[in-house]
C-alpha positions, -999 to +999 in steps of 0.1 A: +002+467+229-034+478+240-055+493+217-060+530+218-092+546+231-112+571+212-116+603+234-095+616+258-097+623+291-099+662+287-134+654+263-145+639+294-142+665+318-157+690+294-182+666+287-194+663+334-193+702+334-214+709+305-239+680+312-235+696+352-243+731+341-268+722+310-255+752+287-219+752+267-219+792+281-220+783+315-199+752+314-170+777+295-176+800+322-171+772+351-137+759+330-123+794+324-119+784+285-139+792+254-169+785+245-156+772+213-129+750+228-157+733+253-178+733+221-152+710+200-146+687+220-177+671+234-184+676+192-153+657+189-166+630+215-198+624+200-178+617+166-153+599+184-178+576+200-205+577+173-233+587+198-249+620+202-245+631+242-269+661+241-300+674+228-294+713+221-328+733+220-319+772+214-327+791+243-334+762+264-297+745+269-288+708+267-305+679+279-287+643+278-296+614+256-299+582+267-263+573+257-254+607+274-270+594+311-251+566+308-216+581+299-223+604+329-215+577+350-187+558+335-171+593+329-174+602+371-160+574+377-130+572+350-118+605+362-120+597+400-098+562+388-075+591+369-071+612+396-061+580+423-038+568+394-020+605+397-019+602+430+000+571+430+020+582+404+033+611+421+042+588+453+017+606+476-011+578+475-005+570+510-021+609+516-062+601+516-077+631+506-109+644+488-147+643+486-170+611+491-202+614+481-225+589+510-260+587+512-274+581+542-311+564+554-328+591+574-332+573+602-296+556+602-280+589+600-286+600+638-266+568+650-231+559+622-227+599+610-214+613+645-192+585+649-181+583+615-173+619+614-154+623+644-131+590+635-128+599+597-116+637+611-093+619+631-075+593+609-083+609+576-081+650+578-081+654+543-113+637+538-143+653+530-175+638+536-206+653+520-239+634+528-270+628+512-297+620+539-328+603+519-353+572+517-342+541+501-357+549+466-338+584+470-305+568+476-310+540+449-316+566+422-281+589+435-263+556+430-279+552+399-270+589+386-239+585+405-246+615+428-231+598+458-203+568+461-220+546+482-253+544+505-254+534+544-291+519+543-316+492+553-316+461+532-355+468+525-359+474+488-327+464+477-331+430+464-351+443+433-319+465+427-302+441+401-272+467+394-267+472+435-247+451+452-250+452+492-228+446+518-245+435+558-225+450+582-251+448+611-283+436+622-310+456+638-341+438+655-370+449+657-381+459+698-416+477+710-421+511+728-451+514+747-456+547+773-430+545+805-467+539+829-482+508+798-491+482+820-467+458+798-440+484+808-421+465+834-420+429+818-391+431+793-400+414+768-437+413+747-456+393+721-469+415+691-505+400+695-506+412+733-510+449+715-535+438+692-564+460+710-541+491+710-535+514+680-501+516+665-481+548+655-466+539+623-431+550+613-446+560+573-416+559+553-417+538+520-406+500+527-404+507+561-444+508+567-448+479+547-423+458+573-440+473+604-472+462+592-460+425+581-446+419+617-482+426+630-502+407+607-479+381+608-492+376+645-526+372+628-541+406+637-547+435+615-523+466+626-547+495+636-529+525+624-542+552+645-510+577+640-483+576+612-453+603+609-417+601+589-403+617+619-385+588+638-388+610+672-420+623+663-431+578+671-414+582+704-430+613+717-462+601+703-460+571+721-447+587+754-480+608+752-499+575+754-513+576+722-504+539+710-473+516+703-445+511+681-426+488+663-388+503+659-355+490+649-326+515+661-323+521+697-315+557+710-293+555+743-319+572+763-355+569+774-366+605+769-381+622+743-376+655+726-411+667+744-402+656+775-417+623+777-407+588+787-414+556+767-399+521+777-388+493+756-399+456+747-381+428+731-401+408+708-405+372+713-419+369+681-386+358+667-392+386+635-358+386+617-339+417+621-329+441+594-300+443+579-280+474+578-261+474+545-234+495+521-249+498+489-230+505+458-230+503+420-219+468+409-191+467+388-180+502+404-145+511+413-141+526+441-115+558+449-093+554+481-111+573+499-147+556+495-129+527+505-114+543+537-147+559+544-168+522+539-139+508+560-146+530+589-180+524+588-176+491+589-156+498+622-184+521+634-208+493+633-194+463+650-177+486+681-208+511+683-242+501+672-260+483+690 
């Protein structure tokens, strides 16, 4: 026989709201129960598990513990295990339904959310996707706090993630823009170091600089960051105005930019290794049904769409 476990999954529940809304009150309020009855059992919890969750200042509402921030996530993800298990129970497990929490890279999101939309309406109705579109540090700490199931980002920064695991499930090289009229316009391809006299517009988002600017010194030059934005389009129509280069890794499907403008683009015969383009998750995290179907069509959406 297993051994039986100290709190139940009731304590739990109580436990997400209160720790959600940061005051017993409101948490009553949200459950539609008493005060008292949310009271007693996240009391009863604490006991049970011989940890204190909360720190209750009067006037000022609850603020987890350390042992609190980390049952906040082992709790999430008990319950969404407890509700596939009903699911199953009941014999309607083959019916994906529900919220998935996915973060998304800012500039990844223009090119797998449409897509991934637009299949996951069609083969999974009930599904309902609710998206978190950050940096990489963002989307590491909404794993972390378990704000969102999984992430759809770069593999920059990940590797000092030690409780991330990442999944590749496409590559993305690294091509130039230059202005549609750049002498270099017409050739095809390009060498980073014949740009090393113009000025570079600089995607600025954390990690991502920092790669940009290793691909150019690595040609022996020093980058000369005349313009820097965390606007992906904002680099294009900066560059269609003739005001430098760039170094870019997804491609849109059309020349233009929002202002009007034109650039054209350059592979590198530098031989830079592409990124990777990975699903990041919790290690050691279950995943519900529905995570999985959603990673699953993403995985779809990557081989059959991105380039």
């Amino acid at each position: 026989m297993t051994s039986p476990v100290g709190f139940t999954l009731l304590q739990l529940r109580y436990f997400l709201v209160a720790a959600e809304r940061g005051s017993m009150t409101e948490a009553s309020g949200a459950l539609h129960i008493a005060q008292s009855a949310v009271s007693a059992a996240i009391h009863n919890l604490e006991r049970d598990l011989r940890v204190q969750l909360f720190i209750r200042r009067r006037g000022r509402g609850l603020t987890l513990t350390p042992a609190g921030e980390r049952l906040q996530s082992h709790a999430r993800e008990l319950l969404a295990r407890a509700r596939e298990v009903e699911r199953e129970a009941r014999g309607d497990g083959e019916t994906i339904s529900g919220p998935v929490a996915v973060g998304c890279f800012v500039t990844l999101a223009p090119y797998y959310l449409p897509p991934l939309f637009s299949e996951c309406t069609r083969r999974y109705p009930g599904i309902e996707i609710d998206v978190v579109e950050a940096e990489t540090d963002q989307l590491v700490q909404a794993l972390g706090a378990g704000r969102i199931d999984f992430a759809l980002t770069y593999g920059l920064g990940l590797s000092a993630e030690p409780d991330l695991r990442g999944e590749t499930i496409a590559r993305a090289p690294a091509y130039v823009i230059v202005p549609a009229d750049h002498p270099l316009a017409g050739q095809g391809t390009v060498e980073l170091a014949e740009l090393s006299a113009e000025p570079l517009v600089l995607l600025d988002l954390p990690h991502s600089r920092d790669y940009f600017r290793s691909l150019v010194a690595a040609t022996g030059t020093a980058p000369d960051v005349r313009y820097r934005t965390r606007s992906y389009e904002t680099v294009r129509s900066l560059v269609a105005r003739g005001l430098g280069y760039s170094v870019l890794n997804q491609r849109p499907a059309t020349s233009q930019t929002y202002g009007g403008g034109e650039i054209a683009e350059l592979e590198l015969r530098d031989g830079s290794p592409p990124l990777e383009v990975k699903i990041a998750s919790v290690k050691g995290m279950t995943q519900t049904a529905r995570a999985q179907a959603v990673m699953g069509l993403l995985r779809e959406v990557a081989a059959a769409t991105i380039p």
